[in-house]
LUMZAGU-884942 format. One record per residue (C-alpha): residue number from 1; residue in one letter; y, x, z. Coordinates in pm, 1 decimal. Layout:
N
[r NUM,'A',[Y,X,Z]]
...
//
This chain:
240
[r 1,'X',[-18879.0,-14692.2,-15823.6]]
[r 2,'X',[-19200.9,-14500.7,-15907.0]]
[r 3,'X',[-19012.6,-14356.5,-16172.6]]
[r 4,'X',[-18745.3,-14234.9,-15970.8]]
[r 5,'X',[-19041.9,-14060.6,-15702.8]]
[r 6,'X',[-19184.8,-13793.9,-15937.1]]
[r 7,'X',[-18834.2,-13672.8,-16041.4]]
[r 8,'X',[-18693.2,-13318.6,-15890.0]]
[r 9,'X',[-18367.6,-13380.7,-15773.1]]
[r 10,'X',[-18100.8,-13185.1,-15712.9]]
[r 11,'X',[-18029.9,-13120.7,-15286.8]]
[r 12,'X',[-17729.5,-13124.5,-15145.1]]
[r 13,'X',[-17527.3,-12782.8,-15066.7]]
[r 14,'X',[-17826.3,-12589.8,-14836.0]]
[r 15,'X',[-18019.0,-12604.7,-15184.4]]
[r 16,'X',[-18400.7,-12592.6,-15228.9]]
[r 17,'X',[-18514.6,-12435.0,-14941.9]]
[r 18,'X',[-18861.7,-12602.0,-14916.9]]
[r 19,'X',[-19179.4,-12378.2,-15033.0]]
[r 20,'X',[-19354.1,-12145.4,-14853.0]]
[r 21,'X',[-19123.9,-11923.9,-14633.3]]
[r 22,'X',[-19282.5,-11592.7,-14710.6]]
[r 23,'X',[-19220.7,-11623.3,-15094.8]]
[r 24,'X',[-18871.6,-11601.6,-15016.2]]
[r 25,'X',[-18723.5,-11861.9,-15236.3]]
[r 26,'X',[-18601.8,-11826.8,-15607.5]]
[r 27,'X',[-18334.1,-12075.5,-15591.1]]
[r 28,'X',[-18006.7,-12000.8,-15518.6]]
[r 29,'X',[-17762.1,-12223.2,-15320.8]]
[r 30,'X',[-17510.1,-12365.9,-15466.4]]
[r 31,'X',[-17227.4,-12295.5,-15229.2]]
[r 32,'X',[-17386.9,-11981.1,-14996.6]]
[r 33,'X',[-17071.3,-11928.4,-14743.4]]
[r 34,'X',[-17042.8,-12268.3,-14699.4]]
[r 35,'X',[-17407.0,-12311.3,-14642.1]]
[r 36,'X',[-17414.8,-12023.5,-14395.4]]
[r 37,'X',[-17069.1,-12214.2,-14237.0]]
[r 38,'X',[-17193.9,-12532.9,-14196.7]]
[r 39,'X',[-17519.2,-12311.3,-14018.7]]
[r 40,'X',[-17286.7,-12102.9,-13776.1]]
[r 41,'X',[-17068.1,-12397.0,-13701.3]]
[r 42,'X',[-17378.8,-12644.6,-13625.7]]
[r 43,'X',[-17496.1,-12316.4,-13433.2]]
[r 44,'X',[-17140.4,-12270.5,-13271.8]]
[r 45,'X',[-17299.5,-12336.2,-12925.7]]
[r 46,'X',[-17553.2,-12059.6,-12933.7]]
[r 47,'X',[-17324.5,-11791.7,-13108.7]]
[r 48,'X',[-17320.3,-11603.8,-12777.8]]
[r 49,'X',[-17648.2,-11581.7,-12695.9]]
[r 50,'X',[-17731.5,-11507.9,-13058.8]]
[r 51,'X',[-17490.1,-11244.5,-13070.5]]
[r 52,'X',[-17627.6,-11098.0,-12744.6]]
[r 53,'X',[-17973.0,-11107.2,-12872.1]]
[r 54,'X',[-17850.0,-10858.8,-13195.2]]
[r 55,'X',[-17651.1,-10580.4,-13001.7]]
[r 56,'X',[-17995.9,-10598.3,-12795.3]]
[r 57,'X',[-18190.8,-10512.8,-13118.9]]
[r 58,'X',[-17931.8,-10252.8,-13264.5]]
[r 59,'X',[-17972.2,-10113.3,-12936.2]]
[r 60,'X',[-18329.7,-10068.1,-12916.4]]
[r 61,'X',[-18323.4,-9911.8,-13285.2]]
[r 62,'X',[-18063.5,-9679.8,-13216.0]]
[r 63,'X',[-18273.7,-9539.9,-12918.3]]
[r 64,'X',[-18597.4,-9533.3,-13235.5]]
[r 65,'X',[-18351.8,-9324.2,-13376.5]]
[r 66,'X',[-18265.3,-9093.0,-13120.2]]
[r 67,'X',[-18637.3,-9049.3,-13002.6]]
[r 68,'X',[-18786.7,-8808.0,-13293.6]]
[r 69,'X',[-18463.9,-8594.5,-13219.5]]
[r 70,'X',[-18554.6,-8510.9,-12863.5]]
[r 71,'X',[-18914.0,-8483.7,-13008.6]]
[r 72,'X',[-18782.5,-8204.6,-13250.4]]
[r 73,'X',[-18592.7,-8045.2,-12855.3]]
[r 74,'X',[-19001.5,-8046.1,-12723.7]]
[r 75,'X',[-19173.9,-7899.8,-13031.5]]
[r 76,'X',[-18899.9,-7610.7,-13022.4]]
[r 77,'X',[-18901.6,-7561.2,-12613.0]]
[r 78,'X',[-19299.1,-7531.3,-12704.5]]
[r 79,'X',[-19227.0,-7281.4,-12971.3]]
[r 80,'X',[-19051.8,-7060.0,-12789.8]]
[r 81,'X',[-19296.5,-6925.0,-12587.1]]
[r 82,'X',[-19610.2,-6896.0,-12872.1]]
[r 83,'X',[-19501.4,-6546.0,-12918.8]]
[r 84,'X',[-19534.5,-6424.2,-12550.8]]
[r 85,'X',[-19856.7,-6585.9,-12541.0]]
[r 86,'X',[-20000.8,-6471.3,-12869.3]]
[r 87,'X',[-19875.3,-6070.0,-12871.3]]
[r 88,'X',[-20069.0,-5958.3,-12595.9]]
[r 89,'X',[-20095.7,-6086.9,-12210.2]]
[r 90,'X',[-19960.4,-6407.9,-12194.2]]
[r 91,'X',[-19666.6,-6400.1,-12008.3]]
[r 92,'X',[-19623.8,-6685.5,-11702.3]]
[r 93,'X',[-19311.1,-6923.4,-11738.4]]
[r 94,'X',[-19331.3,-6814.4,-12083.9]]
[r 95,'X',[-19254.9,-7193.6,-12184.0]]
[r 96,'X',[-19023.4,-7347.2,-11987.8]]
[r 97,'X',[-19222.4,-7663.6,-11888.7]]
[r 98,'X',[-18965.8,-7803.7,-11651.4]]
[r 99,'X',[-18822.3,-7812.4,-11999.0]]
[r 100,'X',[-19072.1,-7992.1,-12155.9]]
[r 101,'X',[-19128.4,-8202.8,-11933.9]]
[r 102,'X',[-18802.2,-8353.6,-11917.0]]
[r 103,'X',[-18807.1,-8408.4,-12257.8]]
[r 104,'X',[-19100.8,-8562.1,-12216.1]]
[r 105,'X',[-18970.6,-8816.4,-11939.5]]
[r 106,'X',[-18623.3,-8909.7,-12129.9]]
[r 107,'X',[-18867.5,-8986.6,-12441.7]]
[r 108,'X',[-19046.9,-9203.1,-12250.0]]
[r 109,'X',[-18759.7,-9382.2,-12122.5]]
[r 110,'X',[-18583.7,-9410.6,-12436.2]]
[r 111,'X',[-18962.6,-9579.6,-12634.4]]
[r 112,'X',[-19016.1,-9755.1,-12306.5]]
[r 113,'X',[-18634.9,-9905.2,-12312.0]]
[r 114,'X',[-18672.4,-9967.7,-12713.9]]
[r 115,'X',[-18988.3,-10185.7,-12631.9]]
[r 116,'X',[-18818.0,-10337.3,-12323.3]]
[r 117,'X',[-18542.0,-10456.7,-12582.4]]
[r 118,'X',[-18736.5,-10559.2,-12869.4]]
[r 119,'X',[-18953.9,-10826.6,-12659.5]]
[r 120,'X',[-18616.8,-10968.0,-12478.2]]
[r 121,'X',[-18485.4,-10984.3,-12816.2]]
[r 122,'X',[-18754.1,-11170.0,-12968.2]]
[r 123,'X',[-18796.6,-11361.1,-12677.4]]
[r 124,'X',[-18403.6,-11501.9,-12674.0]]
[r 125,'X',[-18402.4,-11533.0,-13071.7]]
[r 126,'X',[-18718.0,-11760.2,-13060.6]]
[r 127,'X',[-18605.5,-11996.3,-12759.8]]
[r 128,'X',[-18337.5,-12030.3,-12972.5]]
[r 129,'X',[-18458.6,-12126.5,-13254.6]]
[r 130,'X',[-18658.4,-12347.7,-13141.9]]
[r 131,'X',[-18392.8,-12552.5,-12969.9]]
[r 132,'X',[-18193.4,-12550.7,-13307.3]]
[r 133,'X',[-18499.7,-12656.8,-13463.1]]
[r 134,'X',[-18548.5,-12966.0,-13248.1]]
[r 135,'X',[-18207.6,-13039.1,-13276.7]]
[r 136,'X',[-18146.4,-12993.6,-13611.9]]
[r 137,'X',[-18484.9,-13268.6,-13655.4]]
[r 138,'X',[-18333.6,-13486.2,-13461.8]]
[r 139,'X',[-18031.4,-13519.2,-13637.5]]
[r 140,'X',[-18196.2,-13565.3,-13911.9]]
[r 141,'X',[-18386.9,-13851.6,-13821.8]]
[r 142,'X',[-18103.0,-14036.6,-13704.6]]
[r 143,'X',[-17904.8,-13942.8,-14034.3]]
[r 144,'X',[-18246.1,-14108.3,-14278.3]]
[r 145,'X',[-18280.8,-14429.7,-14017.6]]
[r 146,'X',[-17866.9,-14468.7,-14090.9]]
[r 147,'X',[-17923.6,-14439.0,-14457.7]]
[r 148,'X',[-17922.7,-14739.7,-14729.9]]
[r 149,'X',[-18232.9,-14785.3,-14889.4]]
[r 150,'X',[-18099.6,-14731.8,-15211.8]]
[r 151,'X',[-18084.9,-14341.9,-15134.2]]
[r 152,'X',[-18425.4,-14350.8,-15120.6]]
[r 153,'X',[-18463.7,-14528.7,-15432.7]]
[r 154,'X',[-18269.3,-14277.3,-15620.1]]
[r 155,'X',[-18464.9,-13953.7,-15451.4]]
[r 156,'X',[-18810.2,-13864.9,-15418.0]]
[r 157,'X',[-19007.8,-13868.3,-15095.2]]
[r 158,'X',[-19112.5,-13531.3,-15143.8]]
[r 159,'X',[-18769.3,-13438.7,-15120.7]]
[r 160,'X',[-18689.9,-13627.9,-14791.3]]
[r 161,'X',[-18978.2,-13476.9,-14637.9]]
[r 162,'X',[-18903.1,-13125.8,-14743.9]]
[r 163,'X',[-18586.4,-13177.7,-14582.9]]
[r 164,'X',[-18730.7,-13230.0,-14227.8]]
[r 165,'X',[-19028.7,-12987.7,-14264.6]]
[r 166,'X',[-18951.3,-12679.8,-14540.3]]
[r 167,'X',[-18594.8,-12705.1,-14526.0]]
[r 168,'X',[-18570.8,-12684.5,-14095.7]]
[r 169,'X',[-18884.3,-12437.6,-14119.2]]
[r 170,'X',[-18703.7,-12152.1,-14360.7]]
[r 171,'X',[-18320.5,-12211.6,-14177.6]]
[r 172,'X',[-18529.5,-12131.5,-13853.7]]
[r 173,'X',[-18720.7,-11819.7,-13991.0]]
[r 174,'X',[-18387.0,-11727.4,-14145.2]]
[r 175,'X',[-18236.3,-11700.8,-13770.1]]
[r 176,'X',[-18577.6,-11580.4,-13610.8]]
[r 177,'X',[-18629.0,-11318.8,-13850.6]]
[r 178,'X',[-18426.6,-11254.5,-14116.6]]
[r 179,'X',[-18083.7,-11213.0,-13942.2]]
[r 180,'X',[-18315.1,-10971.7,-13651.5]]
[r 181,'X',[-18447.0,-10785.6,-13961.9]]
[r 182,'X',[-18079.8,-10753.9,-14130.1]]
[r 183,'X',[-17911.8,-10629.8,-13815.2]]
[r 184,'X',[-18233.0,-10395.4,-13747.1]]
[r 185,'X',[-18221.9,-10279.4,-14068.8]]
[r 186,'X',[-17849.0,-10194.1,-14095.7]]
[r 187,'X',[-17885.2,-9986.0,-13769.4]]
[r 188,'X',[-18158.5,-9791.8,-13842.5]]
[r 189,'X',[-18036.3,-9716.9,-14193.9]]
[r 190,'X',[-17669.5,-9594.5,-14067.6]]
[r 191,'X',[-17837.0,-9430.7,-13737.3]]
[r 192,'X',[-18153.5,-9212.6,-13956.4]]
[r 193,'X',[-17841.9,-9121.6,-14267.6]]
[r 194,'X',[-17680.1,-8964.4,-13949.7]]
[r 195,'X',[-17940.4,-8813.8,-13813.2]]
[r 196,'X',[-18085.6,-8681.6,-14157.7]]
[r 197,'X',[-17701.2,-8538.4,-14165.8]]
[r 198,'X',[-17731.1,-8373.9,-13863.2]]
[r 199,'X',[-18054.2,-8176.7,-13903.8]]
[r 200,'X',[-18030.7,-8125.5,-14301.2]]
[r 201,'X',[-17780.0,-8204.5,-14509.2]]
[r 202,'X',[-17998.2,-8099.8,-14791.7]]
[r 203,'X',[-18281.8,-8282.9,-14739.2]]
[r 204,'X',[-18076.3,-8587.6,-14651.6]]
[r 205,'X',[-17919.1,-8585.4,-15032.0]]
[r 206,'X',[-18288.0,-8565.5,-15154.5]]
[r 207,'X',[-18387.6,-8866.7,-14982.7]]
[r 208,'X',[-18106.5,-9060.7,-15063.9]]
[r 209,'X',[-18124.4,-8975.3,-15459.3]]
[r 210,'X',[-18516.2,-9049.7,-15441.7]]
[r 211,'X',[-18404.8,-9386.1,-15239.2]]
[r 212,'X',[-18149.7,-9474.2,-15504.6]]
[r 213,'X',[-18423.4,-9448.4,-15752.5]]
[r 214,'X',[-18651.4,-9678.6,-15619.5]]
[r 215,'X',[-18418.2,-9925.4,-15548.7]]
[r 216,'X',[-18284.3,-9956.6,-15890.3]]
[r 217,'X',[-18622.5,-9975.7,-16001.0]]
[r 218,'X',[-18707.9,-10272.1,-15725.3]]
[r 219,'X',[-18364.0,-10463.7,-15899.5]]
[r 220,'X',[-18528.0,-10416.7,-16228.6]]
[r 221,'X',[-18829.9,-10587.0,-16164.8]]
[r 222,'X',[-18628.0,-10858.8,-15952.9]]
[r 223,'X',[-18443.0,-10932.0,-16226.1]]
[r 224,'X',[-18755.8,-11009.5,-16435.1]]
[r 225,'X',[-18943.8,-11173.1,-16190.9]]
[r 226,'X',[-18661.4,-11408.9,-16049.3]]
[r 227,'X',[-18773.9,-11683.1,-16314.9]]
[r 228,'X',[-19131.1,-11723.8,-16180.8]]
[r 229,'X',[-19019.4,-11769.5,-15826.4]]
[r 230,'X',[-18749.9,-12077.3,-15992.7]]
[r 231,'X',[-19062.9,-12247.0,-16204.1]]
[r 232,'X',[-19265.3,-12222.5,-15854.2]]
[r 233,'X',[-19019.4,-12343.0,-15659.6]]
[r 234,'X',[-18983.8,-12680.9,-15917.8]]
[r 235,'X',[-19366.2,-12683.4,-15916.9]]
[r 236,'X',[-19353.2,-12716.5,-15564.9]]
[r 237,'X',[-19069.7,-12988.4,-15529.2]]
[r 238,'X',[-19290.2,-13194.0,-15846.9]]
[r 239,'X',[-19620.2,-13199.1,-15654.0]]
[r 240,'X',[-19418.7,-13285.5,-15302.7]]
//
């Protein structure tokens, strides 16, 4: 039986998730969809509020979006009138500040609604995952007391408590953070390529072609870095 304790085995289909959060994990799953099925069907009964909680962020990004626009509408209301007041006298009402102020309110609306957003957001997505959390523990524990003890014969201890600690910890961060970040992230980048669009098509093509760049570069050194994530990963489960 000692033996059988410092082995690594192999988990069941959610994979090695156990190791530090942050590091991301160099493992892959072995069956991803139906890892993330089993995860949205366990989650079934918080799907709504979930889902609310994501149009809330894509909503507060899209108004981070539309903010340095009407910041571009102030600077050029401003503008206007620097050449009345630098050739000569300067002129009264020579910028329109009923303009500019307006501008000024609606951009204070839109950052003020943004932040509004962001904190109900985070606030829904963490009561959330907490509950799943607690849950997902608690079935857990029921599921080892139920086992034979011949499971535990045949698997190490570090990987029974990974299971309950790492594993619950990185499926929660994963619906705290990572699917908040995804849906953020897909928002802002379809919402700014508009934008960029809008203003300059020009300078839009520029960014994109320097953005392409990097990120081929970034897959690069993924692709030779991938292995040292795996060996820490096995380091991990070996000293667990």
């Amino acid at each position: 039986m000692s033996e059988n304790n410092t082995r690594t085995h192999n988990r069941g289909p959610m994979g090695r998730m156990g190791g530090n959060p942050g590091m991301g994990g160099g493992e892959k799953a072995k069956d991803f969809k139906g890892t993330w099925g089993k995860l949205i069907r366990y989650c079934k009964s918080y799907m709504p509020v979930i889902l609310t909680a994501l149009v809330i962020a894509a909503i507060g990004t899209m108004l981070q979006i539309v903010g340095p626009d009407k910041l571009k509408d102030m600077t050029n209301e401003i503008t206007k009138g620097l050449p009345s007041l630098i050739n000569g006298v300067p002129v009264s009402g020579a910028i329109d500040f009923n303009a500019v102020f307006n501008i000024g309110m609606m951009l204070v609306f839109f950052y003020g609604a943004s932040g509004i957003f962001s904190f109900a957001e985070n606030f829904i997505m963490a009561t959330v995952t907490a509950k799943i959390s607690k849950n997902m523990r608690t079935d857990i524990s029921k599921k080892i007391n139920n086992l034979p003890l011949k499971y535990f014969d045949k698997t190490s201890y570090g990987d029974v408590i990974s299971r309950v600690t790492n594993d619950v910890d990185t499926i929660g961060q994963t619906l705290n953070q990572s699917l908040d970040n995804l849906v953020r992230s897909i928002t802002m980048f379809v919402g700014s390529l508009i934008m960029m669009f809008y203003n300059s098509w020009i300078l839009a093509l520029v960014a994109i072609g320097s953005t392409l760049v990097g990120f081929a570069l970034m897959m690069i050194i993924m692709s030779k870095s991938q292995k040292y994530f795996k060996i820490q990963q096995q380091g991990l489960g070996d000293i667990n």
